[in-house]
MARKOLPA-778073 format. One record per residue: x, y, z of N, C-alpha, C in turn; residue in three letters. Coordinates in steps of 0.02 Angstrom, whole numbers, padded with zeros to 5 digits, always signed. Each point is the difference from the previous one (the first is absolute). Example, Ala and Ser with C-alpha at 12.3 -4.5 7.8 and 13.67 -1.06 7.14 Angstrom:
BEGIN
+00660-00284+00390-00045+00059+00000+00045+00060+00000ALA-00018+00053-00036+00042+00059+00003-00039+00055+00037SER
# end
This chain:
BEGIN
-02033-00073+01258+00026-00043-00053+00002+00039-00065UNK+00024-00028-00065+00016+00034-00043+00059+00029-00030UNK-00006+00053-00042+00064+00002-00021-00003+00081+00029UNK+00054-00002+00011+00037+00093+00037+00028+00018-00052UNK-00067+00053-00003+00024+00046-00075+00065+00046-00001UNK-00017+00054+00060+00060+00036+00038+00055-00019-00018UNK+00018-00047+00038+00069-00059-00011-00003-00036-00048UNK-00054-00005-00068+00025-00036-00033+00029+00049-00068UNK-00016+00056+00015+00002+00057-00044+00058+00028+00016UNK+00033+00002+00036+00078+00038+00050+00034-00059-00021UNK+00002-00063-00007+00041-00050-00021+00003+00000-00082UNK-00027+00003-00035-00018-00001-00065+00047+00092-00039UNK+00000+00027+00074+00017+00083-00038+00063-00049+00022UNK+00030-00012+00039+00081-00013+00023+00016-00021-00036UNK-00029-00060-00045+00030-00059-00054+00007+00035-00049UNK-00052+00065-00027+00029+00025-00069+00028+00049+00019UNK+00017+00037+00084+00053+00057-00016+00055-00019+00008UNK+00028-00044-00022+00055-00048+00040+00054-00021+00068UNK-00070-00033+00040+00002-00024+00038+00097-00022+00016UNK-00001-00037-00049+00062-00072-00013+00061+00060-00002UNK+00066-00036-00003+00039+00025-00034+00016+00032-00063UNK-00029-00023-00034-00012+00017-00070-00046+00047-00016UNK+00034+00039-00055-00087+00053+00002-00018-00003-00087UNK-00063-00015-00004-00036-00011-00064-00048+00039-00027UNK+00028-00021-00061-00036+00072-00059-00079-00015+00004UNK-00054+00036-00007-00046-00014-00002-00060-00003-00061UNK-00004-00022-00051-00019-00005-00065-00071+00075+00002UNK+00021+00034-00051-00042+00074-00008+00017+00046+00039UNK+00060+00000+00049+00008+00031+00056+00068+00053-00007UNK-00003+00057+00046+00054+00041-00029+00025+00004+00055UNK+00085-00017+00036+00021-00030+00065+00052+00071+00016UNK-00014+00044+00041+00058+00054+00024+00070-00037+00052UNK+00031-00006-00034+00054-00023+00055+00075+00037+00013UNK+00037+00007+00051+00063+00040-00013+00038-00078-00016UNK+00059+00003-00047+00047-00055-00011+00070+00026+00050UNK+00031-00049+00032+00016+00009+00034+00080-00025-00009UNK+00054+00009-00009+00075-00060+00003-00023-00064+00007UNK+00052-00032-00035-00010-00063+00029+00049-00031+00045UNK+00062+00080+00032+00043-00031+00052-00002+00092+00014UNK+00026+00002+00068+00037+00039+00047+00065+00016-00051UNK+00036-00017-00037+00033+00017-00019-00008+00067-00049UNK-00038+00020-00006-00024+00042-00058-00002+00063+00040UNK-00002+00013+00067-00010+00037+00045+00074+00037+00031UNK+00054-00049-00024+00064+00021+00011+00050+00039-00077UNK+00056+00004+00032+00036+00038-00072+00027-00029-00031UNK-00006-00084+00005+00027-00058-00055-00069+00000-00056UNK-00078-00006+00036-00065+00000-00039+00015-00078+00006UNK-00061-00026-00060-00016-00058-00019+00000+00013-00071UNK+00013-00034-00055+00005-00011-00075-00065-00024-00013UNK-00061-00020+00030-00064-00023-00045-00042-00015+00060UNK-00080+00025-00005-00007+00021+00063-00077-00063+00008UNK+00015-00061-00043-00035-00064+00002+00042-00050-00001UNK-00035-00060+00003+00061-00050+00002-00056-00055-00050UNK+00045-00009-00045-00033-00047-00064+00035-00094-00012UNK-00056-00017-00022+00050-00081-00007-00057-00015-00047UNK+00013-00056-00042-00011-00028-00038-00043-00079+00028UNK-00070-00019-00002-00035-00057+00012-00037-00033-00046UNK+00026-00067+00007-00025-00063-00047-00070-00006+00021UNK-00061+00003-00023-00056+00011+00040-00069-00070-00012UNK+00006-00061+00020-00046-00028+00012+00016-00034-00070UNK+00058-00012-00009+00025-00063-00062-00030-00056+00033UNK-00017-00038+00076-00002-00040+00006-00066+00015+00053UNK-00078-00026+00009-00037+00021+00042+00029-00050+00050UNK+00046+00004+00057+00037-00050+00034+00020+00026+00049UNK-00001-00022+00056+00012+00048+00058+00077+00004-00004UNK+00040+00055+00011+00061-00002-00001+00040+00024-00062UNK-00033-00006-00059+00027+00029-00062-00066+00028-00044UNK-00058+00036+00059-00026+00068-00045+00053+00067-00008UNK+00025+00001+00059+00053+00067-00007+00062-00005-00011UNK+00034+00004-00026+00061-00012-00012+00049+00059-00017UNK+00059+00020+00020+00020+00069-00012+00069-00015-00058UNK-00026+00019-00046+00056-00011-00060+00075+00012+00025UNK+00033-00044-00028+00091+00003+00027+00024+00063-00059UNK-00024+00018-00031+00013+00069-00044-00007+00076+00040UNK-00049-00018+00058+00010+00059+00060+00056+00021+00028UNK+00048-00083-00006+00052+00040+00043+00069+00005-00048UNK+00006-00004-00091+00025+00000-00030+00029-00076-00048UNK-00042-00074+00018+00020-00038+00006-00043-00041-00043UNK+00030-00074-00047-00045-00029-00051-00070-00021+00068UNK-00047+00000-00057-00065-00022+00022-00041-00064-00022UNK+00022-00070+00003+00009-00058-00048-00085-00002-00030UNK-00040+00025+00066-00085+00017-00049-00003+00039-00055UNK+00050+00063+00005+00012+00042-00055+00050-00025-00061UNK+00025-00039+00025+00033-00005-00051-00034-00067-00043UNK-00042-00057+00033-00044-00034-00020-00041+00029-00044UNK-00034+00048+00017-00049+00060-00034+00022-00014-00081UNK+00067+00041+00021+00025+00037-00076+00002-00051-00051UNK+00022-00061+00041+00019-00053-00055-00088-00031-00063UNK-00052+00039+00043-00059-00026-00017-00038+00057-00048UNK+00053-00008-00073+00006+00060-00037-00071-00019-00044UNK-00043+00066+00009-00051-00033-00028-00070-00023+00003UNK+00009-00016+00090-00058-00039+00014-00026+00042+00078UNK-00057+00016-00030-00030+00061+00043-00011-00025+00069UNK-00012-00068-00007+00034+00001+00108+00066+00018+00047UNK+00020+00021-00048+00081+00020+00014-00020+00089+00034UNK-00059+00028-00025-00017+00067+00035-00024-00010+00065UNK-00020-00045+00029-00015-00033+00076+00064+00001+00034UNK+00058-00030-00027+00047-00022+00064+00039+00068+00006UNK-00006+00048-00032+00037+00072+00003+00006+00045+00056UNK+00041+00014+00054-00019+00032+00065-00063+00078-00035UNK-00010+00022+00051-00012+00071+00001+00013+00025+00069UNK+00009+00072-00030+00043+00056+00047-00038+00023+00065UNK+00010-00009+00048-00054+00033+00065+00041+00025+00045UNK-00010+00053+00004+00016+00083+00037-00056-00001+00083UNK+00052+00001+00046-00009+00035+00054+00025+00060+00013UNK-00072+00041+00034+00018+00056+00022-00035+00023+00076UNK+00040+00035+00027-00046+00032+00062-00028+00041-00007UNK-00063+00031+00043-00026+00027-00019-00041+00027+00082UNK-00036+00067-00012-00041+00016+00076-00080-00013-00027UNK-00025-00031+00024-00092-00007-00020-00011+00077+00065UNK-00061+00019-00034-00028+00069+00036-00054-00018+00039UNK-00031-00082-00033-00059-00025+00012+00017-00013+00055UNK+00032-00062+00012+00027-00057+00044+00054+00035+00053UNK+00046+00066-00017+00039+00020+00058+00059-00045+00009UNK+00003-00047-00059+00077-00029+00009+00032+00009-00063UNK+00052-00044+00033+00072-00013-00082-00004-00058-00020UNK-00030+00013-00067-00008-00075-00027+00043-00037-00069UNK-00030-00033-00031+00050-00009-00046-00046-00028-00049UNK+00033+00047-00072-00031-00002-00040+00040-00058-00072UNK-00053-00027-00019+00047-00070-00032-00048+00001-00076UNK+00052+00045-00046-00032-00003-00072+00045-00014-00038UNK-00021-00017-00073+00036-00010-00059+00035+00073-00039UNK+00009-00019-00052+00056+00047-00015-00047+00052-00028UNK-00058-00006-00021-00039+00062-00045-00012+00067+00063UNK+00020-00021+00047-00031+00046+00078+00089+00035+00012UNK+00025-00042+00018+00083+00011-00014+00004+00049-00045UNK-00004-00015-00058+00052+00031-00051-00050+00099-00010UNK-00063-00017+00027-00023+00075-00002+00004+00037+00062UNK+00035-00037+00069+00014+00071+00047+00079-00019-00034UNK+00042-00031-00021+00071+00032-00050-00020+00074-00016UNK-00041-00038-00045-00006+00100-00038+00007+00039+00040UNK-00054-00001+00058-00022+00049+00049+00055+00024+00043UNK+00057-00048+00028+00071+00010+00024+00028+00053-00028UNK+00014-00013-00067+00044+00019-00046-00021+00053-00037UNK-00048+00022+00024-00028+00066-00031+00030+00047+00068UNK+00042+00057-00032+00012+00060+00040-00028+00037+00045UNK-00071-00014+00003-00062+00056+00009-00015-00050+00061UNK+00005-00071+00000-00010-00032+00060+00053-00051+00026UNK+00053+00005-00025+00052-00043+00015+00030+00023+00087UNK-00009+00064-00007+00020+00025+00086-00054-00025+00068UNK-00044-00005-00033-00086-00018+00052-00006-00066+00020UNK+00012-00061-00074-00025-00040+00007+00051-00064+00074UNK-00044-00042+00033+00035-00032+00052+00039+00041+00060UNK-00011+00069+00012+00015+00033+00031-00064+00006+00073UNK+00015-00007+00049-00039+00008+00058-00021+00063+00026UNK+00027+00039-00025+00000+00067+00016-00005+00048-00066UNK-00057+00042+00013+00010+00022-00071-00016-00036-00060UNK-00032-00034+00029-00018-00071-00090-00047+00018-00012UNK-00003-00051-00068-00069-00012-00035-00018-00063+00005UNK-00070-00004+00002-00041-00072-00005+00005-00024-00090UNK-00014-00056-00009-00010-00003-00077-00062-00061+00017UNK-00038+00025-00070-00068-00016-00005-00001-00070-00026UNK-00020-00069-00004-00006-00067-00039-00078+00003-00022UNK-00029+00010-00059-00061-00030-00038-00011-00067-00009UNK-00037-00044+00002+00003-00038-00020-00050-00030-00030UNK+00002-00001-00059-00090-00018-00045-00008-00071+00018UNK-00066-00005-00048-00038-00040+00002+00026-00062-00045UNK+00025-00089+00022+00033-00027-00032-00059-00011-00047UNK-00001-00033-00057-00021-00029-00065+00019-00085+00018UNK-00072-00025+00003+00055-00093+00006+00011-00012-00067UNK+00038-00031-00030+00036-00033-00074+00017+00032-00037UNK-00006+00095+00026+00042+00020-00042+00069+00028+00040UNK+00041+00030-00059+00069+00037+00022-00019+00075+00051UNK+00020+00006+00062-00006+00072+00036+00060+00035-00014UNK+00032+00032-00054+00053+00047+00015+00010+00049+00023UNK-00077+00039+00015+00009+00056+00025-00037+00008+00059UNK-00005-00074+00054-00041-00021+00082+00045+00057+00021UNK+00047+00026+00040+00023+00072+00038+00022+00027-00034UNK-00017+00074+00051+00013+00070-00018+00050+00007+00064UNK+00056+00038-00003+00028+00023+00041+00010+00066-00001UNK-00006+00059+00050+00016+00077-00018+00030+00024+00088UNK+00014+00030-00021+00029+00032+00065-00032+00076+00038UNK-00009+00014+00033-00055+00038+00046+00045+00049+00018UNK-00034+00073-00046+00027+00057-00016+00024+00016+00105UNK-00042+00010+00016+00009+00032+00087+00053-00040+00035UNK+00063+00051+00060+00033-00038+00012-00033-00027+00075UNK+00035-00027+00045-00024-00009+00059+00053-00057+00042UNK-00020+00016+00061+00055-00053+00035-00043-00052+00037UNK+00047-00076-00001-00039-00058+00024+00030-00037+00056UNK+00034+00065+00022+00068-00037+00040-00029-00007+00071UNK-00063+00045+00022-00017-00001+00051-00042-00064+00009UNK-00029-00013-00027-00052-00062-00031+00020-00085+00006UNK+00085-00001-00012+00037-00063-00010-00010-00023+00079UNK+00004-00066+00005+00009-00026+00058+00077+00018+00034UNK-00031-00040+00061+00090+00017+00039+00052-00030-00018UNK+00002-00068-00037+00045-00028-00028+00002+00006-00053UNK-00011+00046-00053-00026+00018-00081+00063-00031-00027UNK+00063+00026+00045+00071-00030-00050+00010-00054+00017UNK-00033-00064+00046+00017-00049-00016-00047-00024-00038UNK-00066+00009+00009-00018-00027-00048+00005+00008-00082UNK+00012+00080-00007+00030+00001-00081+00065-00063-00029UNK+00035+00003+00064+00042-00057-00026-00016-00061+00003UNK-00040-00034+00030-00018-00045+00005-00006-00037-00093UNK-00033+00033-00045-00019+00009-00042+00061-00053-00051UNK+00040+00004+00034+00074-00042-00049-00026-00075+00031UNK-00050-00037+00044-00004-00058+00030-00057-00025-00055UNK-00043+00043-00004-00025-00031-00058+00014-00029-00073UNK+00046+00019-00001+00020-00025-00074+00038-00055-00004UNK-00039-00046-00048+00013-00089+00023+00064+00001-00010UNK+00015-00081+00010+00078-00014+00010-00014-00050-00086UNK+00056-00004+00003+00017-00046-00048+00000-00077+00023UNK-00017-00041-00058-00024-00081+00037+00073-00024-00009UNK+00014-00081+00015+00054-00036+00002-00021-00011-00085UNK+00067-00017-00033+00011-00028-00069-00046-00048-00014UNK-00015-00047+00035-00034-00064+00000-00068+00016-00008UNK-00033+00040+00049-00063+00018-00044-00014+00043-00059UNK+00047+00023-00055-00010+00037-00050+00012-00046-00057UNK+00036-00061+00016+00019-00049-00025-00062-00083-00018UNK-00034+00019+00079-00054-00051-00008-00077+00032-00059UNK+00019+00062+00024-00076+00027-00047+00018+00000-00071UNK+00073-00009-00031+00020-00002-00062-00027-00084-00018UNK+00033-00027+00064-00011-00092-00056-00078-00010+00016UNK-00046+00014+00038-00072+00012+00006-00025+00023-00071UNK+00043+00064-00015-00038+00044-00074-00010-00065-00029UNK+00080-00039-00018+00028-00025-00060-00028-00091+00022UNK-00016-00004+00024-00050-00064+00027-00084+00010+00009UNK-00011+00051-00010-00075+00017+00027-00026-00024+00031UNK+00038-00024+00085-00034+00009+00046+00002+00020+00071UNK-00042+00005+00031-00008+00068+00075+00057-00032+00032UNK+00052+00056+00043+00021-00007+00038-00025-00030+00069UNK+00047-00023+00032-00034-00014+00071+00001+00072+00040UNK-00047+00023+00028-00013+00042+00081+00050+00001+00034UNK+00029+00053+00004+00049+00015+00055-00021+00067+00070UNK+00032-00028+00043-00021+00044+00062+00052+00083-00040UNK-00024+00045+00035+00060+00071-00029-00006+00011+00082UNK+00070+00006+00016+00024+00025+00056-00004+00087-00003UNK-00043+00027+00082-00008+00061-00011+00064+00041+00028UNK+00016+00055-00013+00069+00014+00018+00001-00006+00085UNK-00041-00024+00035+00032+00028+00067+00025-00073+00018UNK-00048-00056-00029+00018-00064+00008+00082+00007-00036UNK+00027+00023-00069+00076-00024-00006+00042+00055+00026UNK-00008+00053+00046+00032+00037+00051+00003-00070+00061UNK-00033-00018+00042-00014-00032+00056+00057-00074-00036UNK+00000-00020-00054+00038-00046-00007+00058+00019-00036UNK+00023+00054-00001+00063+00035+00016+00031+00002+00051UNK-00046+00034+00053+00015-00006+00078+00022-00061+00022UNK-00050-00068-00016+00030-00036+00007+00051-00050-00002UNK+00034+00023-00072+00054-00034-00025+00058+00050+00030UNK-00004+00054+00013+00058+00033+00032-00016-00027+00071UNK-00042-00021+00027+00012-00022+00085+00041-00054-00004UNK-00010-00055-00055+00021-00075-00009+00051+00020-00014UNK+00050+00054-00059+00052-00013+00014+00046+00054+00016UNK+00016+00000+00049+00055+00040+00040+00075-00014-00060UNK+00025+00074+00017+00066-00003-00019+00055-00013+00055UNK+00043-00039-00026+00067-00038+00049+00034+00055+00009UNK+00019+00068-00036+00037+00038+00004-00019+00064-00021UNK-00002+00061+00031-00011+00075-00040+00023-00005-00071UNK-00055-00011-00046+00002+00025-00065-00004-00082-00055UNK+00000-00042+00065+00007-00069-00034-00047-00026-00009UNK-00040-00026-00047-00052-00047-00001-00006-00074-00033UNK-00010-00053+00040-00022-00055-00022-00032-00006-00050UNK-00005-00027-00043-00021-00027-00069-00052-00016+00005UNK-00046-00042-00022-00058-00064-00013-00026-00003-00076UNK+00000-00042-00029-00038-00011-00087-00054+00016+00016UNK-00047+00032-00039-00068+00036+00007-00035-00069+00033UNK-00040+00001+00023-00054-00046+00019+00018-00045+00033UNK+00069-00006+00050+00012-00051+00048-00021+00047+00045UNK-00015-00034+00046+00004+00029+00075-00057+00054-00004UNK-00036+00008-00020-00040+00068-00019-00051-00007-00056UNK-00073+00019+00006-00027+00006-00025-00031+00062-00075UNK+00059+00065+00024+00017+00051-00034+00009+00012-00042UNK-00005+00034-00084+00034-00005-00049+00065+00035+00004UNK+00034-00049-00082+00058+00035+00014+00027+00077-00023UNK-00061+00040-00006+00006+00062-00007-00008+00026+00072UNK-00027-00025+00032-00007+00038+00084+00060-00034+00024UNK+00035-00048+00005+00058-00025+00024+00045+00042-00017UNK+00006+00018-00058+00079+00041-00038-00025+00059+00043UNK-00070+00014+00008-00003+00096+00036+00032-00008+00071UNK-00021-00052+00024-00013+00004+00073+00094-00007+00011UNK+00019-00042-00051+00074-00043+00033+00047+00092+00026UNK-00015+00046-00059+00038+00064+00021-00009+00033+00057UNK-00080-00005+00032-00022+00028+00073+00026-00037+00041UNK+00025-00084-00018+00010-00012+00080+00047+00011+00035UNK+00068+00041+00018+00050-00006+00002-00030+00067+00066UNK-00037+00039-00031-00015+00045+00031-00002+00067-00036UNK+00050+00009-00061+00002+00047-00020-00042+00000-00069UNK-00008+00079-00011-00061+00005-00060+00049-00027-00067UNK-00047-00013-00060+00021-00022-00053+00023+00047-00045UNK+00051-00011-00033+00026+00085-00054-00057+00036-00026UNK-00045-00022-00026-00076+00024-00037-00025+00054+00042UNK-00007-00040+00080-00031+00042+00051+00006+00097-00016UNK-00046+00027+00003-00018+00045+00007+00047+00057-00073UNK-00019-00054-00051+00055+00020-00076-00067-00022-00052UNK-00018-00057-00016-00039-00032-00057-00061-00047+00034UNK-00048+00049+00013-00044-00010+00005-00069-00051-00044UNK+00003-00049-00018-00039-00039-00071-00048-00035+00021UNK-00077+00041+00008-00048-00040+00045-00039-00050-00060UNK+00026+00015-00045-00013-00078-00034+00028-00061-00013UNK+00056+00003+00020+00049-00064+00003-00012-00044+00078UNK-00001-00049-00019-00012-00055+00057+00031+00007+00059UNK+00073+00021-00009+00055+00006+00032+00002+00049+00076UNK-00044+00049-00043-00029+00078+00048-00040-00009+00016UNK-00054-00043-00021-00045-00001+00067+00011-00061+00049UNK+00026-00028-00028+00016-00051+00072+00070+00018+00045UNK+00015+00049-00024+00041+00032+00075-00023+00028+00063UNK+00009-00028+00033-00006+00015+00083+00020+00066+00001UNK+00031+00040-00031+00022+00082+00010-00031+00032-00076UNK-00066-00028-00018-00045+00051-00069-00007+00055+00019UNK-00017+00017+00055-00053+00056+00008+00054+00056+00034UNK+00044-00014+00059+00053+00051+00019+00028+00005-00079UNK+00030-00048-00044+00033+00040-00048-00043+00040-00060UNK-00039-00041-00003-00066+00049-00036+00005+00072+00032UNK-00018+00013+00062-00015+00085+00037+00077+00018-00014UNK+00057-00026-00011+00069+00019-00004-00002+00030-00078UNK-00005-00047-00012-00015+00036-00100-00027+00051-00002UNK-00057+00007+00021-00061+00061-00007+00009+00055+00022UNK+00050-00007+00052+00009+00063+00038+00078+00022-00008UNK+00026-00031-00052+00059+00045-00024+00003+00048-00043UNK
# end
């Protein structure tokens, strides 16, 4: 009887070398990691243009299940009625609460753990491997599998109630070395994988309810959040329900008859059912728009993108 130290000590190392998907900074701790693409595409002679994928989150305006996270409609170039609520509240320092902030995914190899994980920071971590890119001396090394460099994350000691501006250090690790042997056997799918994480955008209606909530002061109701495999599976299902009468023809329906689906997965799905792919297919890839991830063909046109 008792407690199993052994095993309780090997569980406790897993949880802080990151066990999870996610891999976390460790307060006083100095983390060696190689950074890695955040697509297969970077590996070909098109490349990739930015080698994280960033969006903008409304963060816990409401302690409410369903609208702690919220991914600003300014991610995908588009008004943000919380943001623009914000602005109108010229003046009045709760207006610095409803403001998204910026959060950066990146991949990454842990040395600890032996996988590819993913690293999920704000912009002060961001904007100092920029430098490190864009410096000459390591711009050839860095995210390279072969022949790379690791870069180093510090991370001090927080201060509670006061300002941390200078919690990480980022530097890059003079020696080169290769990590290519090291990656798992699927390393390139899972580097791509990396575009699934990044939330979707909500329906109008909930960016709309947390505005008359602000402007009423009070809690929204609880909503369930559908996880993406649940609004794939009811994709599937609205293309089984409706068959096309003719190659290239499709039957109609007003959102929400006949179907439980939104009408952003209806408009995706109506172009798959015929049989043939949708013009987008394997062209405009947008894993933050609603539209792209509830296509039944995300992931073939995702590996289509990446590998042009």
């Amino acid at each position: 009887m008792g407690l199993r130290i052994d095993d309780f000590k090997k569980k406790m190392e897993e949880k802080h070398s990151g066990s999870s998907q996610f891999y976390k900074l460790q307060e006083g701790q100095t983390h060696q990691i190689r950074l890695l693409p955040r697509s297969t595409a970077f590996f070909t002679d098109k490349g990739d243009d930015d080698f994280a994928y960033d969006y903008r989150i409304h963060f816990k305006i409401f302690d409410v299940k369903g609208y702690k996270r919220l991914i600003c409609k300014r991610s995908i170039g588009e008004k943000c009625p919380i943001c623009e609520y914000a602005f109108g509240m010229k003046g009045d320092p709760k207006a610095k609460k409803l403001f998204p902030t910026t959060t950066y995914l990146f991949n990454i190899y842990d040395y600890k753990s032996k996988k590819i994980m993913v690293l999920d920071t704000r912009p002060s971590i961001h904007d100092q491997i920029v430098k490190i890119l864009t410096n000459p001396r390591y711009q050839d090394s860095i995210l390279q599998i072969k022949n790379g460099r690791d870069i180093t994350i510090e991370k001090g000691t927080i201060t509670p109630g006061k300002p941390n501006p200078d919690l990480y250090s980022v530097m890059a690790v003079p020696d080169r070395t290769d990590v290519v042997d090291q990656l798992p056997e699927d390393w390139e799918t899972q580097i791509n994988n990396l575009a699934d994480l990044v939330p979707s955008i909500e329906e109008d209606a909930v960016y709309l309810t947390v505005v008359d909530c602000l402007r009423s002061g009070k809690l929204p109701e609880p909503r369930e959040i559908k996880k993406e495999k649940e609004v794939e599976e009811e994709a599937e299902t609205v293309s089984e329900a409706k068959p096309a009468e003719t190659k290239g023809e499709v039957k109609k329906e007003e959102p929400g008859k006949g179907t439980d689906a939104p009408a952003t997965v209806e408009k995706k799905v109506e172009e798959t059912v015929s049989g043939e792919k949708p013009k987008c297919w394997g062209v405009d890839f947008a894993p933050r728009t609603k539209d792209c991830q509830a296509c039944s063909l995300k992931v073939t046109c995702r590996d289509k993108v990446f590998a042009s």
